[in-house]
N, C-alpha and C positions, 0 to 999 in steps of 0.2 A: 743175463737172465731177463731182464725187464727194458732189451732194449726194442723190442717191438711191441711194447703195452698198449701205446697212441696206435698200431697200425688198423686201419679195415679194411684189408686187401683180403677181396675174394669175398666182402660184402657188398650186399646191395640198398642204396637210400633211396627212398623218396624225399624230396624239397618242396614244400607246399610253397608258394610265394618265391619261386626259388630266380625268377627276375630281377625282386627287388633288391633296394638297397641294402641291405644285408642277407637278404636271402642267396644274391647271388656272390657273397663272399662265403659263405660257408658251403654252396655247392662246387665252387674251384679248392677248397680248401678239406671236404672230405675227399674228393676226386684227388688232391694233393697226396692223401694218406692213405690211397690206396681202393677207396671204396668205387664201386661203378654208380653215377648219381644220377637220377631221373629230376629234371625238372618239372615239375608237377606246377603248371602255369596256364594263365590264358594268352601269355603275352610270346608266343613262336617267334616274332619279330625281334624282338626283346634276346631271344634265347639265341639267334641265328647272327646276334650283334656282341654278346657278351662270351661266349662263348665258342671255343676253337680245340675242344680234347675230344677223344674217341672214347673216353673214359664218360660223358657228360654227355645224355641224351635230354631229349626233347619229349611229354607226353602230356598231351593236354588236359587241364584240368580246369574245373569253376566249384570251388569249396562249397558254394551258396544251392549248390545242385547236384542233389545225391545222385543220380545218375550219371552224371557227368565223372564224381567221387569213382562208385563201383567200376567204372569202363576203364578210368586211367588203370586202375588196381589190377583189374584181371590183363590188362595187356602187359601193364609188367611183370607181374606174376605169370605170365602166359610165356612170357618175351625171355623173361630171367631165371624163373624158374621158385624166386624168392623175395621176401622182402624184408629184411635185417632192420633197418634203419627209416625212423620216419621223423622227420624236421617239420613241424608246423611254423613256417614265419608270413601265410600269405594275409593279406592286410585288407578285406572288402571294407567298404565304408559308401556314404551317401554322399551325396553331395554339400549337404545342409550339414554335414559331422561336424562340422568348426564351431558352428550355432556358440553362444551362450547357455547357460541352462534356461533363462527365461524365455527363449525362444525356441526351445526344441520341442518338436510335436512328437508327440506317445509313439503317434506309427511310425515314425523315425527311429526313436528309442528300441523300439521293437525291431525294425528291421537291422539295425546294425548287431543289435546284441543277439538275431538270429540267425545274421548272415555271418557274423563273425566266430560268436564263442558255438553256434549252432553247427558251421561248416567245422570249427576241429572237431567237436563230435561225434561230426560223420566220419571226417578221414579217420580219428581214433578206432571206433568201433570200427571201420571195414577193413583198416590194416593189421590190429589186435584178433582179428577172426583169422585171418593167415597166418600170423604169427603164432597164434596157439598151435597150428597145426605144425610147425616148425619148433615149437616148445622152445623158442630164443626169440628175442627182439630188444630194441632199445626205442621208446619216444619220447620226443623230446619238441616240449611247447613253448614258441614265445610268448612272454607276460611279458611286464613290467616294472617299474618301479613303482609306478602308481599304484600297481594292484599291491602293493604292501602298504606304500607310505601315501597320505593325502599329497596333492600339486601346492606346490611352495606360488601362487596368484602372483607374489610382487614382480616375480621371476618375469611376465607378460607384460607388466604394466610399460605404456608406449609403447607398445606394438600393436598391430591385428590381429594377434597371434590370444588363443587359449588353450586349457586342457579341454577335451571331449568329454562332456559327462559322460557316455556312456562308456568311453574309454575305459576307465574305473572299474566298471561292474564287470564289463568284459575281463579285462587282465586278471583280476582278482579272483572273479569266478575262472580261470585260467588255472588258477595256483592251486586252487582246493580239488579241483574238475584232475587233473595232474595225481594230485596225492590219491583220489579216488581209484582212479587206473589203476596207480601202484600198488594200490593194496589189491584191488578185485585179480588181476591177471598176476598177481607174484608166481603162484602156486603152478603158471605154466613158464616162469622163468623170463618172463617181458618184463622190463623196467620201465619206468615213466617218471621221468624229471622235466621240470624248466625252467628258462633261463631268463633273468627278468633285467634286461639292457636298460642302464641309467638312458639320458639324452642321448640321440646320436646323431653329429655335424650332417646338415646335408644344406646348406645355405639358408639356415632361418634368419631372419631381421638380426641384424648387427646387436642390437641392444637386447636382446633376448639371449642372442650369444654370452655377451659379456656379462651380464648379470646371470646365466647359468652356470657358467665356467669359475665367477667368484663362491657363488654358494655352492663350489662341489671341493673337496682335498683335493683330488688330484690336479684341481686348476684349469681343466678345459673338460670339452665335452668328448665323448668318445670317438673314434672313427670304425668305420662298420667292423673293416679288418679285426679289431679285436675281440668280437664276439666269437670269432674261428674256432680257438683254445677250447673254451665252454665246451663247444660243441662235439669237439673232436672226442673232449674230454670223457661226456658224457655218453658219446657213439660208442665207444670202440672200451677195450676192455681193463681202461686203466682205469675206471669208473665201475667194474662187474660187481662191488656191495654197496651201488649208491643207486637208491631208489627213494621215489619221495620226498626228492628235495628239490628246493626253489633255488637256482645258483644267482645268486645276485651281482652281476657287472656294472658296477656304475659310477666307480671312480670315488667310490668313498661317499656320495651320495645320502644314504639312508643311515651312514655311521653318525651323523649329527639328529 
């Protein structure tokens, strides 16, 4: 009875950021379970490198630019006919993001918190107007930890390495922005969940590692792979009375 719960075969995803470090583990991973996935990216090169299934397409995208947004959407909706599934994990950010808070300029502040929590937004709103029309969908935002719990500072100390202020407001405003969806579009049967990933390994300073890995239970930091679950989880219909909720991965993390 419930052994094709996880499947979304004969669904359609979009992946926002679906190059990056985790973004492009969970687009071989719903592609794994059956779904057809659009990489929703600006990175083609990126997509033409990571990527090898007939099930896993290419469609260019820049979150930061609602027209850019609207074009990806109508060619796959054009293309596909539908859009079941939408992943937000693309990541803009500036250059100066690392800053400190005492050196971050306002129009910084503002750009990332417009390029970031402003582009799900858009993709929200332009994928949610489809999907009413199909009276189904699932979305599904990456937050974080931070947007629950404040950054543990000692964690950085001797490194170069900080938390992004604006990081915070973004993620957090991520989680509430999520539960908002979930209530406004219930009514046409669209869900809105997200998934808020502790640390995840991608070569940060040694000493960052290791005093993140002490202050988590599980003893290390995550690897992208295991965000997959979450996701699958959330996609497809073994998730069909969860809505409004923040899934927290992160290794035991925020249980202290």
């Amino acid at each position: 009875m419930f052994e094709d719960i996880f499947s979304c075969k004969g669904k359609v995803a979009l992946v926002t950021g679906g190059c990056g470090l985790i973004g492009r583990e969970l687009v071989r991973g719903l592609a794994d379970f059956g779904a057809l996935v659009c990489v929703a990216d600006t990175d083609e090169a990126g997509a033409i490198k990571y990527f090898d299934n007939p099930a896993i397409i290419f469609s260019r995208m820049d979150i930061t630019s609602q027209d850019s947004v609207k074009a990806c959407i109508t060619k796959v909706k054009g293309d596909h006919g539908r859009i079941d599934i939408l992943v937000n994990t693309a990541f803009p950010r500036t250059n100066d993001w690392s800053f400190k808070v005492e050196s971050v300029a306002f129009e910084s502040w503002k750009r990332n918190v417009n390029d970031h929590l402003g582009g799900y937004f858009i993709c929200c709103q332009a994928v949610a107007d489809e999907m009413k029309k199909q009276e189904s969908g699932s979305i599904i935002n990456f937050a974080s930890t931070y947007g629950v719990v404040a950054p543990d500072f000692s964690i950085y100390e001797d490194t170069p390495m900080t938390s992004a202020v604006a990081y915070s407001a973004i993620k957090g405003g991520l989680i509430t922005f999520t539960k908002y969806l979930a209530s406004y579009y219930a009514k046409y049967k669209i869900r809105a969940n997200s998934v808020s990933p502790g640390g995840v390994f991608d070569n940060q300073h040694p000493k960052f590692v290791e005093k993140y890995s002490k202050r988590t239970p599980l003893g290390r930091m995550a690897r992208p792979q295991e965000m997959v679950g979450a996701v699958v989880f959330l996609a497809s219909d073994a998730s069909s009375y969860v809505t409004g909720h923040n899934l927290i991965v992160d290794g035991g993390w925020t249980a202290w």
